[in-house]
Backbone as a printed PyTorch tensor [residue, N CA C, xyz], in Angstrom:
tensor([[[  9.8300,  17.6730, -20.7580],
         [ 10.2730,  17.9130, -19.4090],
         [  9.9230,  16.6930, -18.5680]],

        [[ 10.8560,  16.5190, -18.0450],
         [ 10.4520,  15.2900, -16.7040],
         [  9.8950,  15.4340, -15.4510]],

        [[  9.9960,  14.4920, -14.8070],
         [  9.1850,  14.7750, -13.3220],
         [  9.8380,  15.9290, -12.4230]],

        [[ 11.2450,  14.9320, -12.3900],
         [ 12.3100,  15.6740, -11.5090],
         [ 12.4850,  17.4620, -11.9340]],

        [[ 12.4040,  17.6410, -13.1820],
         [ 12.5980,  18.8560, -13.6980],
         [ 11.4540,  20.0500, -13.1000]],

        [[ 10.3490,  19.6110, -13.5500],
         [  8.9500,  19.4970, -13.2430],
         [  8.9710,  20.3700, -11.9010]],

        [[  9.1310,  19.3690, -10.4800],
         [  9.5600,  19.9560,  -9.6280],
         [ 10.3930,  20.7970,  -9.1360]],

        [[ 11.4430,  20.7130,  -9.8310],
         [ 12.4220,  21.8510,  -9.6700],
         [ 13.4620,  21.4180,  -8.7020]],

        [[ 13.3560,  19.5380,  -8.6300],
         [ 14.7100,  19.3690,  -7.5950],
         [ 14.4730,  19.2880,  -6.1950]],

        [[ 13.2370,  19.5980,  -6.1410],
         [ 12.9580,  19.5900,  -4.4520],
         [ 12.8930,  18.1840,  -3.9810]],

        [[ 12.8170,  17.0790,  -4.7930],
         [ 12.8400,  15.8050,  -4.4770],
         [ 12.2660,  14.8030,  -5.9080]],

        [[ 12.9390,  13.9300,  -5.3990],
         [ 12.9680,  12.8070,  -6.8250],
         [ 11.8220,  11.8240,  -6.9050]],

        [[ 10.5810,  12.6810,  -7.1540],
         [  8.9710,  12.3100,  -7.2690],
         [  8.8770,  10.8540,  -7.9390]],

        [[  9.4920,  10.9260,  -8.4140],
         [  9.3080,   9.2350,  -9.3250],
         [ 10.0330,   7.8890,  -8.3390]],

        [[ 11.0990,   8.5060,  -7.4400],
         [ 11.5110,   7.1040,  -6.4430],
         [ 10.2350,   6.8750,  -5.9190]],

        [[ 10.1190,   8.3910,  -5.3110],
         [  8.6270,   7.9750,  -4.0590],
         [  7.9290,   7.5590,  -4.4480]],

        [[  7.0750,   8.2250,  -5.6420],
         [  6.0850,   7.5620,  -5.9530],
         [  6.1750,   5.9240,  -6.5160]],

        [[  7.2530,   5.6190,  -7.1850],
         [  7.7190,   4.3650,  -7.2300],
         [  7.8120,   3.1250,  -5.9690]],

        [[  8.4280,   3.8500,  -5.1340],
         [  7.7110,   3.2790,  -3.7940],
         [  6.8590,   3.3910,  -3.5470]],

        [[  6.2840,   3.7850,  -2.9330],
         [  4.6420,   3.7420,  -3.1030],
         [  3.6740,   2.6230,  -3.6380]],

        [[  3.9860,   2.5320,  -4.8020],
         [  3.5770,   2.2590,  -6.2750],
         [  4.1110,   0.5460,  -5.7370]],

        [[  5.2600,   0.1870,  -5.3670],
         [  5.7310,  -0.9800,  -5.1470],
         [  5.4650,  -1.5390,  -3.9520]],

        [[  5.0040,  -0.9850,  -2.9340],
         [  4.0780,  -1.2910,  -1.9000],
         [  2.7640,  -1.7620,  -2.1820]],

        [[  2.0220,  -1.0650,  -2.7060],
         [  0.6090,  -1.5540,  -3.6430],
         [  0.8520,  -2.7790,  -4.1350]],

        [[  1.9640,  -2.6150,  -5.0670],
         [  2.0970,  -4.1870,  -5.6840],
         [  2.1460,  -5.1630,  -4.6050]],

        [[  3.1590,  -4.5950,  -3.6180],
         [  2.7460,  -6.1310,  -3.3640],
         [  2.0980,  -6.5130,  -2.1650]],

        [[  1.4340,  -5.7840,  -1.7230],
         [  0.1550,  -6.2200,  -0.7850],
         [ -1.0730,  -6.4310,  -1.7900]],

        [[ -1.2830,  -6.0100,  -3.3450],
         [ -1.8290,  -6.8180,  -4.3580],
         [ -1.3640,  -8.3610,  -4.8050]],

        [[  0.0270,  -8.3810,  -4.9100],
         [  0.7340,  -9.6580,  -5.3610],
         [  0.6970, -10.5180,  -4.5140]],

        [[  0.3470,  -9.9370,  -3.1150],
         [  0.2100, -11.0490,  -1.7580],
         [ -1.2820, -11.5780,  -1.5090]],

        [[ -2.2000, -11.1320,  -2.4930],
         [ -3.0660, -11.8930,  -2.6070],
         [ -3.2900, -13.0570,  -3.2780]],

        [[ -4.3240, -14.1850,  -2.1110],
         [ -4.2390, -14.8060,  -3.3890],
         [ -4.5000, -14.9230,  -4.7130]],

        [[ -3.8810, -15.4850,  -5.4760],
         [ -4.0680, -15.5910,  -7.5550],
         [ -4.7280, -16.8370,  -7.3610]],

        [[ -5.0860, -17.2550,  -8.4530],
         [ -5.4240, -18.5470,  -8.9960],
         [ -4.4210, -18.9880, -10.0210]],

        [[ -4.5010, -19.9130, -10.2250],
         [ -3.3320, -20.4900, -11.2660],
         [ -3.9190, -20.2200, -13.1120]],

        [[ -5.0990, -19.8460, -13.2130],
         [ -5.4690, -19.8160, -14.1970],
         [ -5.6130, -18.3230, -14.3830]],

        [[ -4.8660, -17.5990, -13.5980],
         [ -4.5320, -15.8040, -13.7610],
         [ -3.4740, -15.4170, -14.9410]],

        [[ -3.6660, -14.6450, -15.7970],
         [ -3.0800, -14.3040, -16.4660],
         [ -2.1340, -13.7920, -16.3370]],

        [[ -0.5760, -14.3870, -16.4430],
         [  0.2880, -13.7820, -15.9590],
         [  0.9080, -12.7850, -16.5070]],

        [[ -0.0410, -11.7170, -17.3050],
         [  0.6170, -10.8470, -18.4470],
         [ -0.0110, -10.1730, -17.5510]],

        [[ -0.6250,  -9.9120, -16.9060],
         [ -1.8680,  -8.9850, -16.0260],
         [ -1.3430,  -9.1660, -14.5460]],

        [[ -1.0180, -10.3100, -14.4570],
         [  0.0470, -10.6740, -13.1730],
         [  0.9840,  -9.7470, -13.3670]],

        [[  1.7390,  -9.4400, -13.7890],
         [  2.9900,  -8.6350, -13.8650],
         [  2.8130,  -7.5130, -14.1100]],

        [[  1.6930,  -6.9580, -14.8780],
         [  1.0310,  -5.8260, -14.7990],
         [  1.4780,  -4.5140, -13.8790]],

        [[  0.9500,  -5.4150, -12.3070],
         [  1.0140,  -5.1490, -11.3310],
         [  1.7990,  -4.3970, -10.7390]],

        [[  3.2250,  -5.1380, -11.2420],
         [  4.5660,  -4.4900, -10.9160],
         [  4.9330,  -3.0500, -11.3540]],

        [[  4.0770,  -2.9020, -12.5620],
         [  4.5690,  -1.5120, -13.5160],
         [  5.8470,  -1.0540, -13.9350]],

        [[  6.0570,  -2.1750, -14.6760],
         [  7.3520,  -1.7680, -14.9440],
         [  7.7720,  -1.0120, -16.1040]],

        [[  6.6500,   0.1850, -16.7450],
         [  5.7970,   0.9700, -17.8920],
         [  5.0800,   1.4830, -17.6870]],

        [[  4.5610,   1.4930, -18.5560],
         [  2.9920,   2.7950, -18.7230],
         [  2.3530,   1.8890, -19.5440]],

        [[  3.1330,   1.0260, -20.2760],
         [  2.6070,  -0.2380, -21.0300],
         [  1.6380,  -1.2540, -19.9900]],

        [[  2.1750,  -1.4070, -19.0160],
         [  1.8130,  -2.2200, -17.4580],
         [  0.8770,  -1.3420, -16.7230]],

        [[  0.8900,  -0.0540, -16.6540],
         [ -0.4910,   0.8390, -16.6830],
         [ -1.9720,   0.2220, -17.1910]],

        [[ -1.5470,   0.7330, -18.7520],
         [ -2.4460,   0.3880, -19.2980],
         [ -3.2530,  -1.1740, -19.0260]],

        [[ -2.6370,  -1.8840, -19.2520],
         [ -2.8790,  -3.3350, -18.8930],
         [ -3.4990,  -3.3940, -17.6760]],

        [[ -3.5380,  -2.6560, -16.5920],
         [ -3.8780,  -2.8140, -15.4180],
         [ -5.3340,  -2.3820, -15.3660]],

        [[ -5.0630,  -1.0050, -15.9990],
         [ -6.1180,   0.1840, -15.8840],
         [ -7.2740,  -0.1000, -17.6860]],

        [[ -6.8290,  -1.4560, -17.6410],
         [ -7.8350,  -1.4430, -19.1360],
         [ -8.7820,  -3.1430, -19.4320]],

        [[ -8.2820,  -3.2700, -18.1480],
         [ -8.7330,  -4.7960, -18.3610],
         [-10.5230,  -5.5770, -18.0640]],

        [[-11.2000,  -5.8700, -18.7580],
         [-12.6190,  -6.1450, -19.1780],
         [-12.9380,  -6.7420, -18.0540]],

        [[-14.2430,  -6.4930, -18.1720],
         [-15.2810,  -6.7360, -16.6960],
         [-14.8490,  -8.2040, -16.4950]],

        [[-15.1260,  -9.1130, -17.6400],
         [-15.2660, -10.4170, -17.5360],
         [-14.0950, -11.3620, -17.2600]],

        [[-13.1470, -10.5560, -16.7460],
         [-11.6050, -10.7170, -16.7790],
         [-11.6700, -11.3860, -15.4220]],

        [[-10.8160, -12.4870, -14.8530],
         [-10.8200, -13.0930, -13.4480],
         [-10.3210, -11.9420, -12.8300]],

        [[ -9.5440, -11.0430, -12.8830],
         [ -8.9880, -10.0650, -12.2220],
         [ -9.2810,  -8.8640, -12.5400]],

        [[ -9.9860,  -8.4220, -13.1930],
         [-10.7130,  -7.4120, -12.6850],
         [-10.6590,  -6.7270, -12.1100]],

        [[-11.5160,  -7.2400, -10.7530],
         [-11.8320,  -6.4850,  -9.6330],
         [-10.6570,  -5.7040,  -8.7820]],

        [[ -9.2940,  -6.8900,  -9.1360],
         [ -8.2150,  -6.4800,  -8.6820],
         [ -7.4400,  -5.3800,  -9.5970]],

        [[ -7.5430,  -5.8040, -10.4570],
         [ -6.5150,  -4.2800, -11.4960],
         [ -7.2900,  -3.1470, -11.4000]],

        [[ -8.4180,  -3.2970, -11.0190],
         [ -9.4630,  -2.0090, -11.4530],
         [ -9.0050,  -1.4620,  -9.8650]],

        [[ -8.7850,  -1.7430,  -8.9100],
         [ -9.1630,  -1.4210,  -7.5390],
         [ -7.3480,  -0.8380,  -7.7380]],

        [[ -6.0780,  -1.5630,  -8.1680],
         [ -5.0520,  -1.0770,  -8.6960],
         [ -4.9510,  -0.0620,  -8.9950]],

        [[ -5.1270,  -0.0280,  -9.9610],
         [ -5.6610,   0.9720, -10.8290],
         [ -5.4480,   2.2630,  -9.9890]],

        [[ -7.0820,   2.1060,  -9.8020],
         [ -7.5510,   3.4300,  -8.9240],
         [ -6.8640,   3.8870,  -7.8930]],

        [[ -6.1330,   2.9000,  -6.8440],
         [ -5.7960,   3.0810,  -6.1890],
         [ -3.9380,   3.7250,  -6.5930]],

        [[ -3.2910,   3.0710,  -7.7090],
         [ -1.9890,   3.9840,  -8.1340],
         [ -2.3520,   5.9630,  -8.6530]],

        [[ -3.8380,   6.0860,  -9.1990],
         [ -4.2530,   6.7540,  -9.3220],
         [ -4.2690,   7.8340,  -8.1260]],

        [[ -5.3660,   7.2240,  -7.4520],
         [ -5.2010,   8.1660,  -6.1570],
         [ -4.1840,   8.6920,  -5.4410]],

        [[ -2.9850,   7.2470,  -5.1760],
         [ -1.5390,   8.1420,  -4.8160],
         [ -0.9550,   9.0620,  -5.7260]],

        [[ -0.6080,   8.9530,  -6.7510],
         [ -0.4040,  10.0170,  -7.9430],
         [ -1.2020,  10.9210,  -7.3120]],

        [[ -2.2420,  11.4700,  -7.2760],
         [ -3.0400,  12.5480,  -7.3050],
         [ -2.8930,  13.2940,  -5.5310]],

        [[ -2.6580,  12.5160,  -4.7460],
         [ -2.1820,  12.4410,  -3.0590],
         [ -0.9470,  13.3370,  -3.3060]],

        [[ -0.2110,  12.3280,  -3.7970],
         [  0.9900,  13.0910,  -3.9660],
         [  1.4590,  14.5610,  -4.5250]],

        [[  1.3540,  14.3160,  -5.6380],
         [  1.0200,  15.7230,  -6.2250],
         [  0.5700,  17.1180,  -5.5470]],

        [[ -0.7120,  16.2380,  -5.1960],
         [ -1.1600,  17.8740,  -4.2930],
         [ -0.5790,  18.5300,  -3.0550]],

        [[  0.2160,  17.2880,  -2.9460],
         [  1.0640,  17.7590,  -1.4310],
         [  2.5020,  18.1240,  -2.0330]],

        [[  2.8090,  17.8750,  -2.9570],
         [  4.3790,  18.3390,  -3.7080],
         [  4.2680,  19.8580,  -3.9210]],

        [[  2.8800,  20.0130,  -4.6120],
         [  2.5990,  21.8170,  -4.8610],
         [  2.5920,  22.5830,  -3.7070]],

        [[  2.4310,  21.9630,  -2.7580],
         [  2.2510,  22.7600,  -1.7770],
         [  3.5590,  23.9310,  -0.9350]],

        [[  5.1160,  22.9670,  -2.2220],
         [  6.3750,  23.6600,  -1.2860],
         [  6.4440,  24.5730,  -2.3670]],

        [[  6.8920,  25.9780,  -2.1880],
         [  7.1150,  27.0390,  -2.5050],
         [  8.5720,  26.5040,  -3.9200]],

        [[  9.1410,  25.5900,  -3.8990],
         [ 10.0390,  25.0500,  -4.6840],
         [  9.2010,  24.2760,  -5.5880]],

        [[  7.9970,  24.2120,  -5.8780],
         [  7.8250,  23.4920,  -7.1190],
         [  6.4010,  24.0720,  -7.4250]],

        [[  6.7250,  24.4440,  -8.7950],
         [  6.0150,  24.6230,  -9.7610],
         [  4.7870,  23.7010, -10.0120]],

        [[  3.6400,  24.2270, -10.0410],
         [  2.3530,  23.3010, -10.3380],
         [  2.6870,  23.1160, -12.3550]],

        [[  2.5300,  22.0790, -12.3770],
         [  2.6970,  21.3790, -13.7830],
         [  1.4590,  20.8990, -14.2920]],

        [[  0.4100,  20.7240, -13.6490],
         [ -1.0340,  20.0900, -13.9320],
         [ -1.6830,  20.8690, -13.0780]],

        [[ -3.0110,  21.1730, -14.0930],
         [ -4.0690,  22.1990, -13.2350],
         [ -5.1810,  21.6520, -13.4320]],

        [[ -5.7460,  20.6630, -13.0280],
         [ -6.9900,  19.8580, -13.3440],
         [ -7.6340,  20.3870, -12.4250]],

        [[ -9.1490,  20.0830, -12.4280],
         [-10.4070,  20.7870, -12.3160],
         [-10.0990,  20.2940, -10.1960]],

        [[-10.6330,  20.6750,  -9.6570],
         [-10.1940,  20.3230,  -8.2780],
         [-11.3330,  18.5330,  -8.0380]],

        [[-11.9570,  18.6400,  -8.8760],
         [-13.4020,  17.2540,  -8.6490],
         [-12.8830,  16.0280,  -9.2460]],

        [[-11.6170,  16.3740,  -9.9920],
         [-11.2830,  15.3010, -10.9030],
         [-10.7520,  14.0910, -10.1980]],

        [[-12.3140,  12.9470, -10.4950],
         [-11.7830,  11.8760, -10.0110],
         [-10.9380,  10.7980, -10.5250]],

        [[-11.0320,   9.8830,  -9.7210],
         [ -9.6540,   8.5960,  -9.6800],
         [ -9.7820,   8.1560, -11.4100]],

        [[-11.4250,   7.9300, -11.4320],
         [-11.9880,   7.1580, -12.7140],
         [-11.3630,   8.2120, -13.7350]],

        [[-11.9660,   9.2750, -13.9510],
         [-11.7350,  10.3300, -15.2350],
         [-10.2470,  10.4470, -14.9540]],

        [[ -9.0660,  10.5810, -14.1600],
         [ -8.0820,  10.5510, -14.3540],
         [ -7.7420,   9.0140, -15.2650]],

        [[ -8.2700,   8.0700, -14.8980],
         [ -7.8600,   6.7130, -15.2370],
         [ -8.2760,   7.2760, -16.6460]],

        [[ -8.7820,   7.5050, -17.3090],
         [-10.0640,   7.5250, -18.5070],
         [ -8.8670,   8.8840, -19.6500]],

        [[ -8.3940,   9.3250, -18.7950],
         [ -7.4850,  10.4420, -19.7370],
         [ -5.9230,  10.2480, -19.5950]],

        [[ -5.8210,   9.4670, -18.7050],
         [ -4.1990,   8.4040, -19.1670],
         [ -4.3910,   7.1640, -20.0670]],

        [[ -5.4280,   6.6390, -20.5170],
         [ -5.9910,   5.6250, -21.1140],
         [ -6.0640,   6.3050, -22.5000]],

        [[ -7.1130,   7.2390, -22.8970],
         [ -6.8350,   8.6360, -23.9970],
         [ -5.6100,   8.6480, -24.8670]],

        [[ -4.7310,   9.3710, -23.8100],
         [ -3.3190,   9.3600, -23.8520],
         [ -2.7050,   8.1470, -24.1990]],

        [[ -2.5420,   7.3930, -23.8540],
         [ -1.4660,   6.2030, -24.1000],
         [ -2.0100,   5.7210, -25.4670]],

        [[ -3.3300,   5.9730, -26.2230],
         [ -3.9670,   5.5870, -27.2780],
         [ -3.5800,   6.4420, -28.2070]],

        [[ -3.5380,   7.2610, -28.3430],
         [ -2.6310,   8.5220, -28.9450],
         [ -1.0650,   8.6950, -29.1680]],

        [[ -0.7630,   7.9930, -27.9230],
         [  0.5880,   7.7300, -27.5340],
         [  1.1300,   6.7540, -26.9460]],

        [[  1.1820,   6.0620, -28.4820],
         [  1.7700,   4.3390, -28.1520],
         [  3.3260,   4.1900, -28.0890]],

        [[  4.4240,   5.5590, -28.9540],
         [  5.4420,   4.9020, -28.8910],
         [  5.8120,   5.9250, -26.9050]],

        [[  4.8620,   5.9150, -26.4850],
         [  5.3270,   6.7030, -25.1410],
         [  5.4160,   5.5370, -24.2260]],

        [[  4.7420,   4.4740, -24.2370],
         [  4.3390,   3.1200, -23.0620],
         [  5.7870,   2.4900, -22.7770]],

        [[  6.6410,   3.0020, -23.5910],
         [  8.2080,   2.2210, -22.3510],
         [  8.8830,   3.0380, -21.6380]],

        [[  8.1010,   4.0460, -21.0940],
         [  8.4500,   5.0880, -20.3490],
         [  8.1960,   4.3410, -19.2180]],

        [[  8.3550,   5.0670, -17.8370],
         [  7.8100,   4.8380, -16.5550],
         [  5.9970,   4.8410, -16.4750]],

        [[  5.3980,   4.3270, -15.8420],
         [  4.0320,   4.2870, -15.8450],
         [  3.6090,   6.0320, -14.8940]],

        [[  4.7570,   6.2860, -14.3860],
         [  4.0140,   7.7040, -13.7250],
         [  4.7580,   8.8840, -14.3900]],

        [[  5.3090,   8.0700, -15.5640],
         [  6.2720,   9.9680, -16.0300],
         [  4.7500,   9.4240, -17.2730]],

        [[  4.2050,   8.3320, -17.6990],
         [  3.2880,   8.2470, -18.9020],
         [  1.8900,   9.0280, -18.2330]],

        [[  1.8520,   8.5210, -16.7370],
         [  0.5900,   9.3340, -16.3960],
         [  0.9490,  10.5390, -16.0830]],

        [[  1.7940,  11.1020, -16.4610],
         [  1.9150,  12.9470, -15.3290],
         [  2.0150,  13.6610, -16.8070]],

        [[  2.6600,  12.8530, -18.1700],
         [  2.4580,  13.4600, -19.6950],
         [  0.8160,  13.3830, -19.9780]],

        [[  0.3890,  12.1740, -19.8660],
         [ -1.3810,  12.3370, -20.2120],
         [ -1.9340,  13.5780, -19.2180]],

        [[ -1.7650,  13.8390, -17.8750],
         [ -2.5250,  15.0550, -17.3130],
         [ -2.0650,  16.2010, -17.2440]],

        [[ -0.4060,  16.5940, -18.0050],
         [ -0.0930,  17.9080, -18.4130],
         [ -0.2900,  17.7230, -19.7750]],

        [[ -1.0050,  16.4290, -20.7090],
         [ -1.4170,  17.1930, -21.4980],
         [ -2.7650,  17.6010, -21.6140]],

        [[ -3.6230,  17.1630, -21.0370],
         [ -5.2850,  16.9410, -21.3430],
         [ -5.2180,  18.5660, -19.9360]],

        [[ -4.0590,  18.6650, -18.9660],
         [ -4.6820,  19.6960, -18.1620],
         [ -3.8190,  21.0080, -17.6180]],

        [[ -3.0650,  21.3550, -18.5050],
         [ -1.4690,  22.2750, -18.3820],
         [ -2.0540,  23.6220, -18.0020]],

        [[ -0.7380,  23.5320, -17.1940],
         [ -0.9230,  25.1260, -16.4040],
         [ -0.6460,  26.1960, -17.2690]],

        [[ -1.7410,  27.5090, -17.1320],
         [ -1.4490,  28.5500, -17.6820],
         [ -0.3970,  29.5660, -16.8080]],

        [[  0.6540,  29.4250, -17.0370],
         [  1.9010,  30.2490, -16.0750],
         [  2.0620,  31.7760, -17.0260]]])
């Protein structure tokens, strides 16, 4: 099942959040880089996958960017999770994920990471239909 389905039509969760998502980028991309930035991690950014997820949301302390994919990261995280909770809220859509109400930015990051390791031929999907499969699967509603 997909996003759009998911919801039930009440609106096309993956533009928005895609916007969203492309705003981040690029008040991230409008920072400055250094020239010795990895431009596989550079592009990351954009998400143009779940492949570009991962990459974002997996990249080592000792990494020049870092601080920036990790703060990414969290922060595509948090809108995902923003969003969501305000989508359930219309009488037209079905809750699809029932995670614990405490579940933070990190342990969400930590069980789409799970997921995509499990599920490698899934990463040329969209990066938010790959994260909304990792938390209906690790957290599915009992209907």
């Amino acid at each position: 099942m997909d996003i759009v389905t998911a919801v039930g039509g009440a609106f096309d969760m993956r533009l928005q959040i895609r916007r969203a998502a492309g705003w981040v980028a690029v008040a991230v991309l409008g920072l400055p880089i250094t020239a010795t930035a990895d431009e596989a991690v550079v592009e990351s950014f954009r998400l143009s996958d779940a492949r570009a997820l991962v990459t974002a949301c997996s990249l080592p302390e000792e990494h020049e960017l870092h601080a920036r994919a990790n703060a990414f990261c969290l922060g595509y995280m948090s809108g995902a999770m923003q969003f969501y909770g305000e989508a359930i809220k219309s009488p037209k859509v079905t809750p699809f994920v029932c995670a614990p109400k405490e579940l933070s930015r990190g342990s969400l990051r930590d069980v789409f990471l799970a997921w995509a390791r499990a599920n490698p031929q899934r990463l040329d999907e969209s990066a938010i239909e790959g994260l909304v499969r990792a938390a209906v699967a690790k957290f599915p509603c009992k209907h």
